[in-house]
DORO-149273 format. One record per residue (C-alpha): y, z, x; residue in one letter. Coordinates in pm, whole numbers, padded with zeros to 5 digits, always signed. Each point is the difference from the previous one (the first is absolute). Layout:
YZXa/...
END
This chain:
+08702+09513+11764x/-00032-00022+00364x/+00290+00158+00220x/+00305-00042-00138x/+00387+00095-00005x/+00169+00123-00339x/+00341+00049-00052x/+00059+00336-00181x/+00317-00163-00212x/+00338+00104+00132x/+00244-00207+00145x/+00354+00028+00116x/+00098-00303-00109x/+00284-00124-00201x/-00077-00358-00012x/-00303-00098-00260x/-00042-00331+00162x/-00021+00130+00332x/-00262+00281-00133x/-00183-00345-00165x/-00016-00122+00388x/-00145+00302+00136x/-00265-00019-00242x/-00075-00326+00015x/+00028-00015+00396x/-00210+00256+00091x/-00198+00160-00349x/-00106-00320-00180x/-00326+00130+00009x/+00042+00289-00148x/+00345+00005-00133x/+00136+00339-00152x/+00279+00107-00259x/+00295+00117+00171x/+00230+00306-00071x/+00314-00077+00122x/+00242+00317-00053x/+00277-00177+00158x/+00020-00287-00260x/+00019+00235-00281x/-00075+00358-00115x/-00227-00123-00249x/-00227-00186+00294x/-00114+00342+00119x/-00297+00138-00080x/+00077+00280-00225x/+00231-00181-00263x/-00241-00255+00003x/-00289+00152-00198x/+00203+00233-00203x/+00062-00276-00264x/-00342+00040-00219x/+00025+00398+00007x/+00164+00127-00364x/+00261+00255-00008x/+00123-00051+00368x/+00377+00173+00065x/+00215+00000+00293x/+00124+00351+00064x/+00306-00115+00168x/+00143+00355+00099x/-00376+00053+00150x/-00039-00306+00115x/-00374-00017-00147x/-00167-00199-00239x/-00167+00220-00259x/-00214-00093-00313x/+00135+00090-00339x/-00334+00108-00200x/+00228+00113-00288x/+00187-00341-00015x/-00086-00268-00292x/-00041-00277+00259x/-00283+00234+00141x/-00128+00130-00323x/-00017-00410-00125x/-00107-00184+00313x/-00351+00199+00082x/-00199-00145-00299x/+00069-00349+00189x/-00041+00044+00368x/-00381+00193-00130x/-00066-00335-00231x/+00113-00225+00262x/-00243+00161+00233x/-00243+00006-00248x/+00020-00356-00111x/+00122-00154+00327x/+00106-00345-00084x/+00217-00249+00267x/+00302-00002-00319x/+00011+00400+00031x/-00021-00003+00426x/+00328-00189-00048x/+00182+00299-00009x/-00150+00145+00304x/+00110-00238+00201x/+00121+00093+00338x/+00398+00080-00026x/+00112-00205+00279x/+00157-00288+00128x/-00190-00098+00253x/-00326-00007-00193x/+00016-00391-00112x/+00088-00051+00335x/-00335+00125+00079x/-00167-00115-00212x/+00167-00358+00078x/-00161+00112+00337x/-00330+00031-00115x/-00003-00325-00182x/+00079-00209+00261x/-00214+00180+00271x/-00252+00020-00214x/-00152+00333+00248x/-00341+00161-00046x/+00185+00374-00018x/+00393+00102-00111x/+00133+00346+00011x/+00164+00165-00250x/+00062+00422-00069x/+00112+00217-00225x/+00129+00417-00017x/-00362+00183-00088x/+00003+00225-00320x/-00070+00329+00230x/+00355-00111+00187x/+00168-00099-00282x/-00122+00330-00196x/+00134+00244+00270x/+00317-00214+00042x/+00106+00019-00379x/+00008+00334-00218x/+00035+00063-00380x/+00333+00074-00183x/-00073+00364+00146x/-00055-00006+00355x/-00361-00050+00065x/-00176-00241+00140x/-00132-00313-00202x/-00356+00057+00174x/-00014+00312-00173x/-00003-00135-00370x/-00300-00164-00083x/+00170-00207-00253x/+00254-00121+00197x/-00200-00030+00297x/-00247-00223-00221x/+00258-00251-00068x/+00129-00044+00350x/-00363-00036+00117x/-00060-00298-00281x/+00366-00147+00073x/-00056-00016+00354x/-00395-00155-00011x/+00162-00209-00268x/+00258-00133+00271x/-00262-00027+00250x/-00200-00262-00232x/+00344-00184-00095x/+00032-00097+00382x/-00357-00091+00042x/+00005-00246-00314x/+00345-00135+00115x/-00188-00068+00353x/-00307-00164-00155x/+00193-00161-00294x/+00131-00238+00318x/-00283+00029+00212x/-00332+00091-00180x/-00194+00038+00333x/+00220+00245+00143x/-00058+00401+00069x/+00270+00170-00032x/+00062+00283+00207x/+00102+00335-00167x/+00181+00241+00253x/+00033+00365-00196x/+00317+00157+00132x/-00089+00344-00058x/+00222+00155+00267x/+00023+00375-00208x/-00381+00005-00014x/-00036+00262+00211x/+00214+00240-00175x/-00206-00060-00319x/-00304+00196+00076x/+00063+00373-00163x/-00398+00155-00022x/+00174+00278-00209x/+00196-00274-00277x/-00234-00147-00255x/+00214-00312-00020x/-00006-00057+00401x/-00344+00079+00094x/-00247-00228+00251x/-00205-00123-00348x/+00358-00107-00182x/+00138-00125+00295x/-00287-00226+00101x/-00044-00073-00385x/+00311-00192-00039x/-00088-00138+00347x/-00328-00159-00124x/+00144-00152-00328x/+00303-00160+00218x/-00240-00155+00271x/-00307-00129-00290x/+00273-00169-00187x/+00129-00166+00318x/-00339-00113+00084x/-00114-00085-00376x/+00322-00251-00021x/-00165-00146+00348x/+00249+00154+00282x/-00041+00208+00245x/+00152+00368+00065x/+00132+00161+00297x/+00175+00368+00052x/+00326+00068+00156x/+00119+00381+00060x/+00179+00112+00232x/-00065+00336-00063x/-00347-00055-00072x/-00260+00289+00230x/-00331-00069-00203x/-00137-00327+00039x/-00265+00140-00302x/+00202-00116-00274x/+00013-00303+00105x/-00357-00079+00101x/-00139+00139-00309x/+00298-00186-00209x/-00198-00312+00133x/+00327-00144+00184x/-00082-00277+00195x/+00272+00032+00264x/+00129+00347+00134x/+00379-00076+00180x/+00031+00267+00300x/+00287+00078+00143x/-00082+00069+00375x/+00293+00198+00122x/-00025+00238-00312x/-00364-00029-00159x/-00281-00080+00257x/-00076+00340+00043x/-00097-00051-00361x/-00262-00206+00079x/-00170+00254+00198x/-00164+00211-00259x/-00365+00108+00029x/-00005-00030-00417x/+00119-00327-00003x/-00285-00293-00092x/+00190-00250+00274x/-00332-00154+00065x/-00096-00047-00349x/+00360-00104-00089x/-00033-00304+00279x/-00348-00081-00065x/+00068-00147-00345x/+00288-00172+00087x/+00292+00226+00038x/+00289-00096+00238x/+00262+00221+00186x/+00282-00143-00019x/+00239+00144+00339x/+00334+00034-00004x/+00061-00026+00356x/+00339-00128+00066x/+00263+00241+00128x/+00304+00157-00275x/+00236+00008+00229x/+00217-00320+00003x/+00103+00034+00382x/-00367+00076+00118x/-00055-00352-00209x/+00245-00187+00188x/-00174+00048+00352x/-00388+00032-00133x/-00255-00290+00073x/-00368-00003-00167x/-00150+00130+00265x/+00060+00411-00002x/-00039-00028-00354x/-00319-00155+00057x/-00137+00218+00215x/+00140+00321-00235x/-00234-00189-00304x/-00339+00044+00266x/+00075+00351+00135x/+00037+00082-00376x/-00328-00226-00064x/-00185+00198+00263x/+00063+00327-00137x/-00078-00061-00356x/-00340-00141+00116x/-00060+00261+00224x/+00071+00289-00260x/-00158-00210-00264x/-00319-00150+00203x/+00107-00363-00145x/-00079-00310+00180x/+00322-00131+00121x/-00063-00320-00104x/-00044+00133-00377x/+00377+00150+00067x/+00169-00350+00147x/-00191-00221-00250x/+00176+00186-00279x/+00356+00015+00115x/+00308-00128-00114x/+00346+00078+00147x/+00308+00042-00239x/+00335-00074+00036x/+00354+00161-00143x/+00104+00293+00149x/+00360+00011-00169x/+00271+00181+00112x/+00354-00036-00115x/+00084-00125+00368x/-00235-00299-00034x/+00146-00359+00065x/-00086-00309-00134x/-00077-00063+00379x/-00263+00302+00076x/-00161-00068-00323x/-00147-00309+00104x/-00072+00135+00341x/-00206+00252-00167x/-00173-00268-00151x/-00057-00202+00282x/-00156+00333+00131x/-00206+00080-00277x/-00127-00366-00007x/-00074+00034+00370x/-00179+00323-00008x/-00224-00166-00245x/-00123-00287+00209x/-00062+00272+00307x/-00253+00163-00257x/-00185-00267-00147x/-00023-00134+00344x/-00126+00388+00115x/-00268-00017-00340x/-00110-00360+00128x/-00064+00052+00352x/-00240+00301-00130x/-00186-00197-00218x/-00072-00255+00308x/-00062+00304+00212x/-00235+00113-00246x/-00174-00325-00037x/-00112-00037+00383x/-00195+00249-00053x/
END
């Protein structure tokens, strides 16, 4: 996948058909599955993966979601989800489905398109594991058994949207985007449950299956400050953002070179949060932000930088409450343009390179 521009998912929008438009005006090529919050409470992306998770209660005085490991829905529904992911059949995938509206439309997308790449995500079992607790309090990720079946529900919905992608297109890779925006509170050296090997366990199993069922698997975290679980997870895309995270990248420890070498893309999030700063911003600062950054990290990293701008992508979908239907496609028009400015950048080095 050359350079490219992925949209992380979120949209303001109301309006499915207009959200049908956007896709198919300026992502037919790689078209994604949109969460649209504003459309319905169930089109964000929490609700949305809850579904195939037994036992799940809505403390309403909390305002939580907790899992019920005492409950008979709980107690009942394990033996299935573990034979379901042991005997993985397109019947049983059925009911891991995305839970979403807009996912036909997508996958309408897909089918008339007919695109080399599509984009879906889901909330990663480390996330959804420190977001949930037991009847009691603690944290799902804390109780192996529960923490099993969240880890086989969620790589069981991860395979449901690849099939449903190549059931339409059979040539297609889907991409896999991993919101795991709590990973960096996971890591506890001291907790047997929440140690580097468990943690990058659960990592491994989510990103083989992705790749067995012939996708492809990229990490989101926000709060993300070792690149190492990812790189030794075998992701193939890392998604940085650059206001909060590039110090990140700058780590002595951290196999960049290795990680690019065989393939792996960084995938910047480069467009600005703030929905005023959007209004008056053209391509060009941000441009020039993505090679300062691109200077440093080969610098610190002694990378060629045409190793760094060969495997870039730019992402799109900084959401804020404050986002219009308006600056969301100015954002994309952005993203899209930043894009062009580095595969141009790549290709000019490669001719460069050639003269000689």
């Amino acid at each position: 996948m050359e350079t490219a521009c992925l949209h992380l998912g979120i949209l303001p929008h109301k309006n499915i058909n207009a959200v049908v438009d956007i896709i198919s005006k300026y992502f037919s090529d790689i078209p994604f599955w949109a969460q649209l919050p504003n459309y319905s409470s169930v089109e964000g992306k929490f609700l949305q993966f809850l579904t195939p998770i037994p036992g799940v209660k809505n403390d309403l005085l909390k305002k939580k979601y907790y899992i019920d490991t005492q409950s008979y829905t709980f107690q009942t529904k394990i033996p299935g989800i573990l034979k379901d992911y042991n005997d993985i059949t397109i019947e049983k995938l059925e009911k891991y489905k995305p839970n979403s509206v807009f996912f036909d439309y997508f996958l309408r997308i897909i089918d008339e398109y007919k695109p080399k790449y599509a984009k879906g995500q889901i909330i990663g079992p480390i996330t959804m594991g420190l977001l949930l607790t037991d009847e009691t309090g603690t944290p799902a990720i804390e109780n192996h058994k529960v923490m099993d079946v969240i880890t086989k529900a969620c790589i069981l919905q991860c395979i449901s949207q690849i099939c449903e992608m190549k059931k339409i297109h059979p040539a297609i890779t889907p991409i896999i985007f991993i919101d795991e925006s709590e990973l960096g509170k996971a890591y506890q050296p001291e907790n047997s449950y929440r140690n580097t090997k468990a943690i990058l366990s659960i990592l491994k199993s989510l990103v083989k299956s992705i790749k067995d069922n012939g996708g492809t698997a990229a990490l989101m975290s926000s709060s993300c400050t070792d690149w190492n679980f990812a790189i030794n997870a075998d992701f193939n895309i890392i998604c940085i953002n650059t206001e909060t995270q590039f110090v990140t990248l700058l780590n002595k420890e951290l196999r960049i070179d290795k990680f690019l070498n065989s393939g792996g893309k960084i995938a910047w999030n480069l467009l600005p949060n703030n929905p005023n700063r959007l209004k008056t911003i053209d391509v060009s600062p941000i441009f020039n932000n993505y090679i300062e950054l691109v200077s440093r990290l080969k610098n610190f990293h002694k990378l060629h930088r045409s190793l760094i701008l060969s495997n870039s992508l730019v992402t799109i979908g900084n959401y804020t409450p404050e986002l219009t239907d308006t600056l969301a496609e100015k954002s994309i028009t952005l993203g899209l343009a930043l894009a062009d400015k580095i595969k141009q950048e790549a290709a000019a080095i490669v001719d460069e390179n050639s003269n000689y």
